[in-house]
mmCIF file of the protein (N, C-alpha, C, O) and its ligand, coordinates in Angstrom:
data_MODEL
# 
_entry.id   MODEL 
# 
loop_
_entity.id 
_entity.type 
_entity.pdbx_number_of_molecules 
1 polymer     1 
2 non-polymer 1 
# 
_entity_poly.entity_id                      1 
_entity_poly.type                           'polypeptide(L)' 
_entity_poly.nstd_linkage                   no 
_entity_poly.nstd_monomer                   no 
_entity_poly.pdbx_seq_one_letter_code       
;(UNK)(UNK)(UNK)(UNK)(UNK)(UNK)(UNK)(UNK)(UNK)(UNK)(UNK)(UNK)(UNK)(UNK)(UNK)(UNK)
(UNK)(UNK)(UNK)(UNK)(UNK)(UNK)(UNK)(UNK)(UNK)(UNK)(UNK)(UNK)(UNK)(UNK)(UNK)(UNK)
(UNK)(UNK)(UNK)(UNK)(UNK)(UNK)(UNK)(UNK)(UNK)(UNK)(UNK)(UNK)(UNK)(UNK)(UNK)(UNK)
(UNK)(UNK)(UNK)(UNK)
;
_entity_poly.pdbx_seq_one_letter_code_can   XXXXXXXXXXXXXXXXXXXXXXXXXXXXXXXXXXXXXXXXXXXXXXXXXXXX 
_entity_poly.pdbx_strand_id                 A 
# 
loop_
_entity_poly_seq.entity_id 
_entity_poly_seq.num 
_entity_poly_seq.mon_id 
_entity_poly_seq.hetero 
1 1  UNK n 
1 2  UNK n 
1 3  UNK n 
1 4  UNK n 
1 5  UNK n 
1 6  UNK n 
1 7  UNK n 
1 8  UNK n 
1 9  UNK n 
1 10 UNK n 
1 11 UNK n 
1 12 UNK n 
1 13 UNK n 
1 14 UNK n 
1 15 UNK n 
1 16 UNK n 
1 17 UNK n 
1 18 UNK n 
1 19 UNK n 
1 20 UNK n 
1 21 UNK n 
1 22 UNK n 
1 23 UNK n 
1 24 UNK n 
1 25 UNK n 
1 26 UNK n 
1 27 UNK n 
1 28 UNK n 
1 29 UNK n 
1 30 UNK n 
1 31 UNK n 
1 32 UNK n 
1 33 UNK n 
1 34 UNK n 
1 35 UNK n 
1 36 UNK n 
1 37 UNK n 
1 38 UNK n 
1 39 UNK n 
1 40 UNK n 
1 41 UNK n 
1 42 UNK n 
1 43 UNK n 
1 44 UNK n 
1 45 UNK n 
1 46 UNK n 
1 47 UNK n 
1 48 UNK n 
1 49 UNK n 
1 50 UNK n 
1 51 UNK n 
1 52 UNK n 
# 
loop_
_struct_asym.id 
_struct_asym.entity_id 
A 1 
B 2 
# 
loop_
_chem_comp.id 
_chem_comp.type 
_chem_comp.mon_nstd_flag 
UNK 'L-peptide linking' . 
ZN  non-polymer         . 
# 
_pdbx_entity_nonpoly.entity_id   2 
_pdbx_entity_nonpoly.name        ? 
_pdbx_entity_nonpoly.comp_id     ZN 
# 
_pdbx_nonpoly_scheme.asym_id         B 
_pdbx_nonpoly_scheme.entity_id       2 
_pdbx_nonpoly_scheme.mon_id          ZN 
_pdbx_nonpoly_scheme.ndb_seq_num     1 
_pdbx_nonpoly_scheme.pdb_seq_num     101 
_pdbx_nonpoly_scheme.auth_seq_num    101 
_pdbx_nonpoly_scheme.pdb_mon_id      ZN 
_pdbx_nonpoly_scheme.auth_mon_id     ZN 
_pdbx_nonpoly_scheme.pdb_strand_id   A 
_pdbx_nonpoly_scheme.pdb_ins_code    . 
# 
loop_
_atom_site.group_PDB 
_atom_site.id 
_atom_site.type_symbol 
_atom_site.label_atom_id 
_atom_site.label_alt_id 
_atom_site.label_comp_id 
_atom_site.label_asym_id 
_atom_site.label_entity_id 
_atom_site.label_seq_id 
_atom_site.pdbx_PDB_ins_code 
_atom_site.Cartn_x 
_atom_site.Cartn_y 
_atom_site.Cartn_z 
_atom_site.occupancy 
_atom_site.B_iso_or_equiv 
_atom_site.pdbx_formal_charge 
_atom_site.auth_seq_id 
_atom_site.auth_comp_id 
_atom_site.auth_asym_id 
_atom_site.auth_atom_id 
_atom_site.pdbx_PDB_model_num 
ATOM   1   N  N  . UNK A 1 1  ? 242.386 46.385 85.323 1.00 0.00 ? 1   UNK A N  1 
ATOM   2   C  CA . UNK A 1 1  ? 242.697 45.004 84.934 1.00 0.00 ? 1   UNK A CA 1 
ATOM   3   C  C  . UNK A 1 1  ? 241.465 44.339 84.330 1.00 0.00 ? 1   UNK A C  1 
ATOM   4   O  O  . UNK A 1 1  ? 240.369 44.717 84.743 1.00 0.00 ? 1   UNK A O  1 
ATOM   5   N  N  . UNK A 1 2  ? 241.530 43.331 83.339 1.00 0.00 ? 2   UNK A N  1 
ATOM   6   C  CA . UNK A 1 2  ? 240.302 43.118 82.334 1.00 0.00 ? 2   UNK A CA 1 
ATOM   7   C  C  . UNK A 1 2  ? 240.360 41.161 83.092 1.00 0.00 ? 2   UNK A C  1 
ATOM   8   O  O  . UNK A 1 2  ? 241.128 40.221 83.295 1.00 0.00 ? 2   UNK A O  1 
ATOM   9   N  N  . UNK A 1 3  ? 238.871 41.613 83.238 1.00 0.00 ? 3   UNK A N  1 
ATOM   10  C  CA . UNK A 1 3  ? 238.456 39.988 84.059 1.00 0.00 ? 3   UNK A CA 1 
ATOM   11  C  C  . UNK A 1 3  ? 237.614 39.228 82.554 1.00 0.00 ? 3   UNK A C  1 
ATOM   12  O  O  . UNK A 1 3  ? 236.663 39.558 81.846 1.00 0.00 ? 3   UNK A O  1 
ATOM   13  N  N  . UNK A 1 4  ? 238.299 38.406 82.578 1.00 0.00 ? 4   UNK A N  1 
ATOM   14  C  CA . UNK A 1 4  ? 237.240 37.103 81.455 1.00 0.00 ? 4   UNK A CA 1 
ATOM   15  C  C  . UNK A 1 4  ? 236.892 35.546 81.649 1.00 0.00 ? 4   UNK A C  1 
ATOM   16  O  O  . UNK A 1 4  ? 237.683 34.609 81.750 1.00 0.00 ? 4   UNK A O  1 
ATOM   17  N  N  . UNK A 1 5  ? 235.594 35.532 81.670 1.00 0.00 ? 5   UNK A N  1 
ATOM   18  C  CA . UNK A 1 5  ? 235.361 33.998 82.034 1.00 0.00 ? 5   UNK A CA 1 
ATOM   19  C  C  . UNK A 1 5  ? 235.499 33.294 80.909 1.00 0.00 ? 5   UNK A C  1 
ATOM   20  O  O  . UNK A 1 5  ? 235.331 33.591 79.726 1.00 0.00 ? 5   UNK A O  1 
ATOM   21  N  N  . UNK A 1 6  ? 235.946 31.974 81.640 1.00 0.00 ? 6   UNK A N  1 
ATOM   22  C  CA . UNK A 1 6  ? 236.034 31.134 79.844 1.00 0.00 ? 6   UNK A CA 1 
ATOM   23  C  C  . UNK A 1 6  ? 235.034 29.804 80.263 1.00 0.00 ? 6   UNK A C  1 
ATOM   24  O  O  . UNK A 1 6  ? 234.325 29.719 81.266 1.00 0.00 ? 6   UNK A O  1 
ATOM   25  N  N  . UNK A 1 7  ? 235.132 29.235 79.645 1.00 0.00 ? 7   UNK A N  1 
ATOM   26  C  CA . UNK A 1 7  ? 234.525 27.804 79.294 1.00 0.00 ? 7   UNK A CA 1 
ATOM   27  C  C  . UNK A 1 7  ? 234.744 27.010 80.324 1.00 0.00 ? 7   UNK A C  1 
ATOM   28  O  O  . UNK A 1 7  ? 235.938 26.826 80.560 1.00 0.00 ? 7   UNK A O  1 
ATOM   29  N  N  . UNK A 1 8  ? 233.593 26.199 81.378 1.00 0.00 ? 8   UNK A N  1 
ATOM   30  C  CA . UNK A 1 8  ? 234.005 25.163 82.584 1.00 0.00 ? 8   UNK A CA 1 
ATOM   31  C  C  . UNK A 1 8  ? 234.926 24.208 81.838 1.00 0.00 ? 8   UNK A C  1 
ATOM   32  O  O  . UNK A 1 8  ? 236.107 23.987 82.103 1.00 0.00 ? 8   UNK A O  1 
ATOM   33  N  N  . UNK A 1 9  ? 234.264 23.730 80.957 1.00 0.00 ? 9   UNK A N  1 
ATOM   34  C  CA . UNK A 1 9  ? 235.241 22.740 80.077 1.00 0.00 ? 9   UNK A CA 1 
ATOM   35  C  C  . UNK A 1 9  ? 236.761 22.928 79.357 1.00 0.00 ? 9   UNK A C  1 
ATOM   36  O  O  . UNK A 1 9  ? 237.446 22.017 78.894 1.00 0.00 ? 9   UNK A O  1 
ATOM   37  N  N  . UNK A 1 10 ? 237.056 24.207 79.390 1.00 0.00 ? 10  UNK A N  1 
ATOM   38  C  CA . UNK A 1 10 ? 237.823 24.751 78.537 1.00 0.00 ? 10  UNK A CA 1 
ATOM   39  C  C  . UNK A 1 10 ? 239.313 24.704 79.938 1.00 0.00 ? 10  UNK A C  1 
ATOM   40  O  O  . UNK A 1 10 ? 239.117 25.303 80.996 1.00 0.00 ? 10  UNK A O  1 
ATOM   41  N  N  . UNK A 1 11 ? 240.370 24.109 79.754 1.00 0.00 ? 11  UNK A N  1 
ATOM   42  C  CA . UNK A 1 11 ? 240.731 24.299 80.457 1.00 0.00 ? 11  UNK A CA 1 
ATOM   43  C  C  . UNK A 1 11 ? 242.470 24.529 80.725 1.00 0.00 ? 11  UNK A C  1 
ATOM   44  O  O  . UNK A 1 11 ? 243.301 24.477 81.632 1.00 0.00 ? 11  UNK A O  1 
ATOM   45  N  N  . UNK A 1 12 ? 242.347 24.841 79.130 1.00 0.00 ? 12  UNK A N  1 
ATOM   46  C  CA . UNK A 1 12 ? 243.922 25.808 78.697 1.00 0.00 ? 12  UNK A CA 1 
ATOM   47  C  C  . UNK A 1 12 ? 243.099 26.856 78.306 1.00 0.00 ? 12  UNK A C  1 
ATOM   48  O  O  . UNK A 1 12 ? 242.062 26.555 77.714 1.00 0.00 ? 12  UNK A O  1 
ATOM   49  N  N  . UNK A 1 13 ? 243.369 28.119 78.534 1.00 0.00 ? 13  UNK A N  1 
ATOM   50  C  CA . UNK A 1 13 ? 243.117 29.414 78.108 1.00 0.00 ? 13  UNK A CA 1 
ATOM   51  C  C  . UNK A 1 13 ? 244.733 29.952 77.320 1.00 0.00 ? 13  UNK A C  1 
ATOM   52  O  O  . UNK A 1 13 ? 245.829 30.051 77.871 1.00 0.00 ? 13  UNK A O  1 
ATOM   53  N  N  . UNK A 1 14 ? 244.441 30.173 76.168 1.00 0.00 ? 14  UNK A N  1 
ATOM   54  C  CA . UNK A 1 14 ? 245.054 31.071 75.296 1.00 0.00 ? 14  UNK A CA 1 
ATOM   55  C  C  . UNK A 1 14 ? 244.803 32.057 75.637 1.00 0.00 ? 14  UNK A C  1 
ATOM   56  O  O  . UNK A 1 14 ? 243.721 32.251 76.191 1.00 0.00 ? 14  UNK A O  1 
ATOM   57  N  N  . UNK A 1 15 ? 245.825 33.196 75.413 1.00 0.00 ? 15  UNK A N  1 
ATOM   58  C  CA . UNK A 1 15 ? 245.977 34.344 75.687 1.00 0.00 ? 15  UNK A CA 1 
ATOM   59  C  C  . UNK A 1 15 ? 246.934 35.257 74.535 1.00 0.00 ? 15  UNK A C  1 
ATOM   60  O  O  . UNK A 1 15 ? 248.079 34.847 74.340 1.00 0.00 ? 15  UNK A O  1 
ATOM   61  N  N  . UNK A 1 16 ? 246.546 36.263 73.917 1.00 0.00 ? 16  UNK A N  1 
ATOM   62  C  CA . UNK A 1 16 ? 248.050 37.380 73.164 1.00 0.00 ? 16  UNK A CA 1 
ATOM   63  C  C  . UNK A 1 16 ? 247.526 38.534 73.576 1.00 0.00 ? 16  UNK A C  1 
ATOM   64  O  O  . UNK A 1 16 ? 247.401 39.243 72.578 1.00 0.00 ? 16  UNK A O  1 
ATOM   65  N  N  . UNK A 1 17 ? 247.085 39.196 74.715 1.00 0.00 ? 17  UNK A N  1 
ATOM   66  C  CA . UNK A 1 17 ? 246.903 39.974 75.026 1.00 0.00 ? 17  UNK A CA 1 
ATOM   67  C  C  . UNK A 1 17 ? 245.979 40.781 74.320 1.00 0.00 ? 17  UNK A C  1 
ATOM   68  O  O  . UNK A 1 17 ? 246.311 41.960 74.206 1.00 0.00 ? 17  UNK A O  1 
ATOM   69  N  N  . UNK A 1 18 ? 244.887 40.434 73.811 1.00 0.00 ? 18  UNK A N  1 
ATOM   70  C  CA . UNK A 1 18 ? 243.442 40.947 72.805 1.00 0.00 ? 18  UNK A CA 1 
ATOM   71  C  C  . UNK A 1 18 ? 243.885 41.458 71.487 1.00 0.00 ? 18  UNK A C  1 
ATOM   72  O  O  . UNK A 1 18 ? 243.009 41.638 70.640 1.00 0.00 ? 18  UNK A O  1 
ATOM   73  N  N  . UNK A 1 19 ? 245.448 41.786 71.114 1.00 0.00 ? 19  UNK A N  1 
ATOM   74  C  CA . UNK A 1 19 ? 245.722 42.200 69.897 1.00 0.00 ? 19  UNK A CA 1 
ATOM   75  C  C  . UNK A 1 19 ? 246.775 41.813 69.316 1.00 0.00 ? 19  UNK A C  1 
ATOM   76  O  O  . UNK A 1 19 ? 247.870 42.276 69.634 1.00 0.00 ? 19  UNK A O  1 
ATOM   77  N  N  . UNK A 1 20 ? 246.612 40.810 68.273 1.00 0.00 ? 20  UNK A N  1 
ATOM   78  C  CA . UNK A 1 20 ? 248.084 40.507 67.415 1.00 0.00 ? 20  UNK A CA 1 
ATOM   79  C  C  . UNK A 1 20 ? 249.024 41.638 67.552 1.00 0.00 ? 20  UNK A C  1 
ATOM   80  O  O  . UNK A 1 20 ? 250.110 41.595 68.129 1.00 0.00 ? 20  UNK A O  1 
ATOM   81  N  N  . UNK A 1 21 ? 248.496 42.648 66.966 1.00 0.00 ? 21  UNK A N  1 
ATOM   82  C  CA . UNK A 1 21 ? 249.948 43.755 66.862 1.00 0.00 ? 21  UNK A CA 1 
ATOM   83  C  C  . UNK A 1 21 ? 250.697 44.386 68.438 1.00 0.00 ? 21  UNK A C  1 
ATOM   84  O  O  . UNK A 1 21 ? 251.902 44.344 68.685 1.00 0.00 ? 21  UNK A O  1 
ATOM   85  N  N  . UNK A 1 22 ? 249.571 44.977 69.398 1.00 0.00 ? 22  UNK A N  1 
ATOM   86  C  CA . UNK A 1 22 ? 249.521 45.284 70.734 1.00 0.00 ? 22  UNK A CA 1 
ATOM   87  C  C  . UNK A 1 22 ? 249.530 44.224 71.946 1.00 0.00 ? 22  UNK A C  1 
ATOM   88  O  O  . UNK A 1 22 ? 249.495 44.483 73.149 1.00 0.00 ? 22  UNK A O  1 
ATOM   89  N  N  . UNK A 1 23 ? 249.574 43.229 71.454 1.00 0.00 ? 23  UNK A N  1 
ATOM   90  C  CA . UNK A 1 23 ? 249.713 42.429 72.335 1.00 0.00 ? 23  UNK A CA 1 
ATOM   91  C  C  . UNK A 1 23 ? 251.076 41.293 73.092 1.00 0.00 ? 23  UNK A C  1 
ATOM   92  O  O  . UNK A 1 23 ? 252.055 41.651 73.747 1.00 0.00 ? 23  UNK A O  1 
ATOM   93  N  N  . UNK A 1 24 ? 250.901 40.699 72.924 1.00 0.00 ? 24  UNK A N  1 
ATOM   94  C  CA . UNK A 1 24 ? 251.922 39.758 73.473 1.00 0.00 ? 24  UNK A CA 1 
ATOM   95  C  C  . UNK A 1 24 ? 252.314 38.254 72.850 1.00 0.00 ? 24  UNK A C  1 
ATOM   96  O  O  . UNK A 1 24 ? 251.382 37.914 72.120 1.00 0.00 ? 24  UNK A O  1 
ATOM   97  N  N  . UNK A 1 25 ? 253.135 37.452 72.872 1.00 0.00 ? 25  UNK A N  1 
ATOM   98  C  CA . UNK A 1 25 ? 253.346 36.413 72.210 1.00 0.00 ? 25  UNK A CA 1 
ATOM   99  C  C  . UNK A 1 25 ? 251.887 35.634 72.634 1.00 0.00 ? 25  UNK A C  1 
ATOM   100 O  O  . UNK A 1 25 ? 251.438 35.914 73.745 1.00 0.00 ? 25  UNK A O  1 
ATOM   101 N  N  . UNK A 1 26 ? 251.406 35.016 72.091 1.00 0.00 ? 26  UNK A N  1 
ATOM   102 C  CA . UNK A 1 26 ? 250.409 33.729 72.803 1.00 0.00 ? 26  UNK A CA 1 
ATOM   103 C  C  . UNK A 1 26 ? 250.820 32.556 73.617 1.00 0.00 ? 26  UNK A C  1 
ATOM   104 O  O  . UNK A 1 26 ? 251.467 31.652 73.087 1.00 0.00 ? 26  UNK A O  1 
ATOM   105 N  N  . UNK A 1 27 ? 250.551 32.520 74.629 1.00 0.00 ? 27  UNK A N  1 
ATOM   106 C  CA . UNK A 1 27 ? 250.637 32.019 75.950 1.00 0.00 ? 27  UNK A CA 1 
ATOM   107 C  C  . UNK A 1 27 ? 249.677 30.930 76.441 1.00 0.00 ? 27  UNK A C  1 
ATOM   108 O  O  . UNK A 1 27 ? 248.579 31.408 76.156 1.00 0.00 ? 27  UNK A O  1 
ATOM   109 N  N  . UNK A 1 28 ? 249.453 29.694 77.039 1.00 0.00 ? 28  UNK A N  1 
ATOM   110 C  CA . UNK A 1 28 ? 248.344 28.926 77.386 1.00 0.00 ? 28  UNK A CA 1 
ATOM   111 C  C  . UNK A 1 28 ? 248.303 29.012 79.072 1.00 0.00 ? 28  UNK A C  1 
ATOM   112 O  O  . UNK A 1 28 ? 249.270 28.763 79.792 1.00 0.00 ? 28  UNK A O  1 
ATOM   113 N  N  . UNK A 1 29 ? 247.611 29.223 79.313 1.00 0.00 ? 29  UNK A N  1 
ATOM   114 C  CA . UNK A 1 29 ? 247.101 29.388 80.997 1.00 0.00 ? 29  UNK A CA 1 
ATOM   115 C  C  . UNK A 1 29 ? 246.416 28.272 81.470 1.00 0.00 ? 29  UNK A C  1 
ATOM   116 O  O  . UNK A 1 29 ? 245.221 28.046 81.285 1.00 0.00 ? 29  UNK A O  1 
ATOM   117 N  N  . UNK A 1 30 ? 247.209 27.581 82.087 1.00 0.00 ? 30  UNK A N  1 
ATOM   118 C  CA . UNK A 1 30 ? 246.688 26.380 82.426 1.00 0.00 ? 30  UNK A CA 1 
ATOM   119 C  C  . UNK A 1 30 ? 245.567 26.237 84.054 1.00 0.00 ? 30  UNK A C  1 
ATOM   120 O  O  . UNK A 1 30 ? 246.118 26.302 85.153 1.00 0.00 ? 30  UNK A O  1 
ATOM   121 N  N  . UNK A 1 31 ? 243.987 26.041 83.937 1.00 0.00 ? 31  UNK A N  1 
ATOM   122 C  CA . UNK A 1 31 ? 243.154 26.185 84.400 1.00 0.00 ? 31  UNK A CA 1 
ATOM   123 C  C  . UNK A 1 31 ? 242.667 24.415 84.813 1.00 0.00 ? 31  UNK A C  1 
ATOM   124 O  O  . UNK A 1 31 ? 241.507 24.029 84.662 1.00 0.00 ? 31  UNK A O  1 
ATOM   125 N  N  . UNK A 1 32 ? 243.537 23.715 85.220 1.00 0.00 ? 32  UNK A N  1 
ATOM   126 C  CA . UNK A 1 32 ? 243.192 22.314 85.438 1.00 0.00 ? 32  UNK A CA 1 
ATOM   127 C  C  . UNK A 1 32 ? 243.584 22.088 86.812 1.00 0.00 ? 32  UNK A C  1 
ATOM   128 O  O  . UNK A 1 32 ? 243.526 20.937 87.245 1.00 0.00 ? 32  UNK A O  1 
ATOM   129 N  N  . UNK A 1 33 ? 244.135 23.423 87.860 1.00 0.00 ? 33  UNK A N  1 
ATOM   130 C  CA . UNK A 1 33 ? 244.259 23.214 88.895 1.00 0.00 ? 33  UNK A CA 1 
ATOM   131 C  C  . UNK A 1 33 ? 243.771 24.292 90.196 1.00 0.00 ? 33  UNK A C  1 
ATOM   132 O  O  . UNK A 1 33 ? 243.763 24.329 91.427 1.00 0.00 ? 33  UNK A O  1 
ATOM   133 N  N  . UNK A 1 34 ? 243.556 24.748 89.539 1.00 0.00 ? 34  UNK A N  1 
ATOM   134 C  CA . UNK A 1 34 ? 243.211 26.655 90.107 1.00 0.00 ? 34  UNK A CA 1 
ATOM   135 C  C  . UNK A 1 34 ? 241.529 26.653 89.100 1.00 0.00 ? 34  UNK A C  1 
ATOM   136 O  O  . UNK A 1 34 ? 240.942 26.067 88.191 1.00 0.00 ? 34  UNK A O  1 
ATOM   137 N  N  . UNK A 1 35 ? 241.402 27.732 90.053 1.00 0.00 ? 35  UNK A N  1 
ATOM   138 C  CA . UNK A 1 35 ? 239.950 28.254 89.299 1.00 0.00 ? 35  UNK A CA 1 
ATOM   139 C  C  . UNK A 1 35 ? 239.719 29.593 88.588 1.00 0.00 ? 35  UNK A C  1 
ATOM   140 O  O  . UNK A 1 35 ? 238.738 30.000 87.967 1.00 0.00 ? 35  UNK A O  1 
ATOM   141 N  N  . UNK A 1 36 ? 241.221 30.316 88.929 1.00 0.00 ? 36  UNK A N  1 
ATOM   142 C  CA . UNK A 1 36 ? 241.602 31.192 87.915 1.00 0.00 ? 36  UNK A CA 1 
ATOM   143 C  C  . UNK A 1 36 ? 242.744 31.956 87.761 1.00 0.00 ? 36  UNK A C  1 
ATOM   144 O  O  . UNK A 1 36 ? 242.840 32.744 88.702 1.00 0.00 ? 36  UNK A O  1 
ATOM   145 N  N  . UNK A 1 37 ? 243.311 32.017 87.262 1.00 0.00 ? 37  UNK A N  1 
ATOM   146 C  CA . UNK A 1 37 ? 244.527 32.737 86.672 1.00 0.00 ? 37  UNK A CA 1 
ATOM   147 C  C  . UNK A 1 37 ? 244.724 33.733 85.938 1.00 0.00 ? 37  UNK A C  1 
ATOM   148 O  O  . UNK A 1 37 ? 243.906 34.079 85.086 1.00 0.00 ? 37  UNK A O  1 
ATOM   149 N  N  . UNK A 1 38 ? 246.155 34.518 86.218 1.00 0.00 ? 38  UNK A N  1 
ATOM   150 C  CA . UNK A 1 38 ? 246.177 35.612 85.734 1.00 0.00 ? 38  UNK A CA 1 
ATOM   151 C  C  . UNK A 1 38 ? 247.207 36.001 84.561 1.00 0.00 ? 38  UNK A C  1 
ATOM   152 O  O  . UNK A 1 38 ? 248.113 35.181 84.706 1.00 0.00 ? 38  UNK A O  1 
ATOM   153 N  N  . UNK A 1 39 ? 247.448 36.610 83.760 1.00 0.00 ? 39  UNK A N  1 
ATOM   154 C  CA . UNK A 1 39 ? 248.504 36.205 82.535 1.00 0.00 ? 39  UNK A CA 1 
ATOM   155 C  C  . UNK A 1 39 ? 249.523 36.761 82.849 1.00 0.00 ? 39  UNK A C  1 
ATOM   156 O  O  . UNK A 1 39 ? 249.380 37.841 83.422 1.00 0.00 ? 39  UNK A O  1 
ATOM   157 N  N  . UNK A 1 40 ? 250.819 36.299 82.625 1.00 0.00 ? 40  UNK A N  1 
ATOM   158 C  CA . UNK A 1 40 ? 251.996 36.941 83.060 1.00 0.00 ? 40  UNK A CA 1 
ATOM   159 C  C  . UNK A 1 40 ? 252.493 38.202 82.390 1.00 0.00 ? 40  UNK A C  1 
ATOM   160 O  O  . UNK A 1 40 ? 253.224 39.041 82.916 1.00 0.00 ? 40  UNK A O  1 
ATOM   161 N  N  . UNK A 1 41 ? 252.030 38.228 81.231 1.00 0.00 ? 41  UNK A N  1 
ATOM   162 C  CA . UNK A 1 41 ? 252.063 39.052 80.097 1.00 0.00 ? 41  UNK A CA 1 
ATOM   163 C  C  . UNK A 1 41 ? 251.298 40.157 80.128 1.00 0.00 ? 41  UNK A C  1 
ATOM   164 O  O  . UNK A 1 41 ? 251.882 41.239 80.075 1.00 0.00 ? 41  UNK A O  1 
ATOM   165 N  N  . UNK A 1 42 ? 250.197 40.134 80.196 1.00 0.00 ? 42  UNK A N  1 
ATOM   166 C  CA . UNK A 1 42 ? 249.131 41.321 80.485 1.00 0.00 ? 42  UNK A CA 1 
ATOM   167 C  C  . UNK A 1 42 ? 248.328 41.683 81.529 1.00 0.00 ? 42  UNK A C  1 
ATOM   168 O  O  . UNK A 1 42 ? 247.597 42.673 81.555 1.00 0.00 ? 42  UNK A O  1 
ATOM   169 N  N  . UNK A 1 43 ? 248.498 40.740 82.524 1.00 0.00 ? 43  UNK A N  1 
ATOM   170 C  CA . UNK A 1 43 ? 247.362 40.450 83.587 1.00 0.00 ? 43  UNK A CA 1 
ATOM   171 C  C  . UNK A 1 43 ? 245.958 40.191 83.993 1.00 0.00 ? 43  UNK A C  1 
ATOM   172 O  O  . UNK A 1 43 ? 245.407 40.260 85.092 1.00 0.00 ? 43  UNK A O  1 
ATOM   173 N  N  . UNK A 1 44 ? 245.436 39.804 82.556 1.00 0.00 ? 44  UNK A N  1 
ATOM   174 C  CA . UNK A 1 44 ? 244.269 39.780 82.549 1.00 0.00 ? 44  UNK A CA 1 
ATOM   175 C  C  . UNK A 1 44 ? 243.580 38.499 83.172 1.00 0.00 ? 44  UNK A C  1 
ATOM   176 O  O  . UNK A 1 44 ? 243.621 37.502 82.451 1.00 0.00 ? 44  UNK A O  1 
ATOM   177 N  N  . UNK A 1 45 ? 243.075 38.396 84.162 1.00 0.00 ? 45  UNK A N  1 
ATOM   178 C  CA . UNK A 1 45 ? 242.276 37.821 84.687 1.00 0.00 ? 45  UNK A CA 1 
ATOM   179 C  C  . UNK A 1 45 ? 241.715 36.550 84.300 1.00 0.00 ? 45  UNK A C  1 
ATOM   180 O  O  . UNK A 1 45 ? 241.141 36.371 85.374 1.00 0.00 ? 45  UNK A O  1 
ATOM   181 N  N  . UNK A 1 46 ? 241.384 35.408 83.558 1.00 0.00 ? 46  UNK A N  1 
ATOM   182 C  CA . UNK A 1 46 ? 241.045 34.523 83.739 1.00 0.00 ? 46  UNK A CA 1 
ATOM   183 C  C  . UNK A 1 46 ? 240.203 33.612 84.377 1.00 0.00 ? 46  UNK A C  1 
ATOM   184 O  O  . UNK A 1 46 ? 240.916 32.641 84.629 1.00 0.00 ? 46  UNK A O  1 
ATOM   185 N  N  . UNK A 1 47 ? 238.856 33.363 84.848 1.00 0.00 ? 47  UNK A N  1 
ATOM   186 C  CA . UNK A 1 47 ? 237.809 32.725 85.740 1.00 0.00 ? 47  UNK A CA 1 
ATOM   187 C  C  . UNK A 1 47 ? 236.932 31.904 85.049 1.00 0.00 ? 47  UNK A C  1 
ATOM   188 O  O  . UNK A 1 47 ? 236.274 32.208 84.054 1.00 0.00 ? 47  UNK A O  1 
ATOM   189 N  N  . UNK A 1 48 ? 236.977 30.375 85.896 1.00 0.00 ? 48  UNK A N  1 
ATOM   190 C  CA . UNK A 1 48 ? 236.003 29.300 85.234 1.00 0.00 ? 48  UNK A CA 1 
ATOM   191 C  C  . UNK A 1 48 ? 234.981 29.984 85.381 1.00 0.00 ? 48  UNK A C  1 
ATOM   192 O  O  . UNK A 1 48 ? 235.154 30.824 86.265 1.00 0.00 ? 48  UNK A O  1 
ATOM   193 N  N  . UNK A 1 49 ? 234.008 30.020 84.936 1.00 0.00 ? 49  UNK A N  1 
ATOM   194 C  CA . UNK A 1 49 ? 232.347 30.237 84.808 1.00 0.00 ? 49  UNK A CA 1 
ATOM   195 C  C  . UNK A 1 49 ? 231.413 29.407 85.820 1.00 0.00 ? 49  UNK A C  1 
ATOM   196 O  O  . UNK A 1 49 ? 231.234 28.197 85.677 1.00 0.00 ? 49  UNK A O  1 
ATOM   197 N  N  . UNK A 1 50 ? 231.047 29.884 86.476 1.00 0.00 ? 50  UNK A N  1 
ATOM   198 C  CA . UNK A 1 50 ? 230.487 29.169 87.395 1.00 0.00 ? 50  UNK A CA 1 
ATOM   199 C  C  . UNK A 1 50 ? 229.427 28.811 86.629 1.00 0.00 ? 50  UNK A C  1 
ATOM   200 O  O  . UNK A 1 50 ? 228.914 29.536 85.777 1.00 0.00 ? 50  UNK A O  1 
ATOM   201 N  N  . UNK A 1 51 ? 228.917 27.168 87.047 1.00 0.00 ? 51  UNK A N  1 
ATOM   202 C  CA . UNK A 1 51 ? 227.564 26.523 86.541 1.00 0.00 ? 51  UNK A CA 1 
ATOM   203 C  C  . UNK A 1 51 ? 226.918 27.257 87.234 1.00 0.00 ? 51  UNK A C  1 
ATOM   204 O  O  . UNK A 1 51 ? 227.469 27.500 88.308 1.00 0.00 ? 51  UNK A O  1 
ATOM   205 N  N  . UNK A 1 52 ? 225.458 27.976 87.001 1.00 0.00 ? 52  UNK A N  1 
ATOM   206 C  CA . UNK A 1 52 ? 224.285 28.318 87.864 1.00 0.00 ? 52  UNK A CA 1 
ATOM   207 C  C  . UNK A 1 52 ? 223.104 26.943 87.834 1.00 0.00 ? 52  UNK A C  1 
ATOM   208 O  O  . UNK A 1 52 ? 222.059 27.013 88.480 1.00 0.00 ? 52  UNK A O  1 
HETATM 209 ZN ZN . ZN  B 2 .  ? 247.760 37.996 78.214 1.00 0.00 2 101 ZN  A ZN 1 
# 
């Protein structure tokens, strides 16, 4: 399963599964309540970025 951090600020994540052709419709993952999510479509992982 493929883990990706996105942006603290960022807090719809788009998703088509890394490939127009291989992938999946595009999807928004909504990250305004959770600290990370997983795609229904591909499962890829999703995680705010922690500030250091
Ligand atoms: Zn996906």
């Amino acid at each position: 399963m493929q883990h990706k951090t996105t942006n603290p600020e960022e807090f719809f994540v788009r998703c088509n599964g890394g490939h127009p052709e291989t992938g999946h419709p595009a999807v928004f993952l909504d990250l305004t309540k959770t600290e990370q999510i997983s795609c229904p479509y591909c499962g890829t992982v999703y995680k705010k970025k922690e500030n250091d």
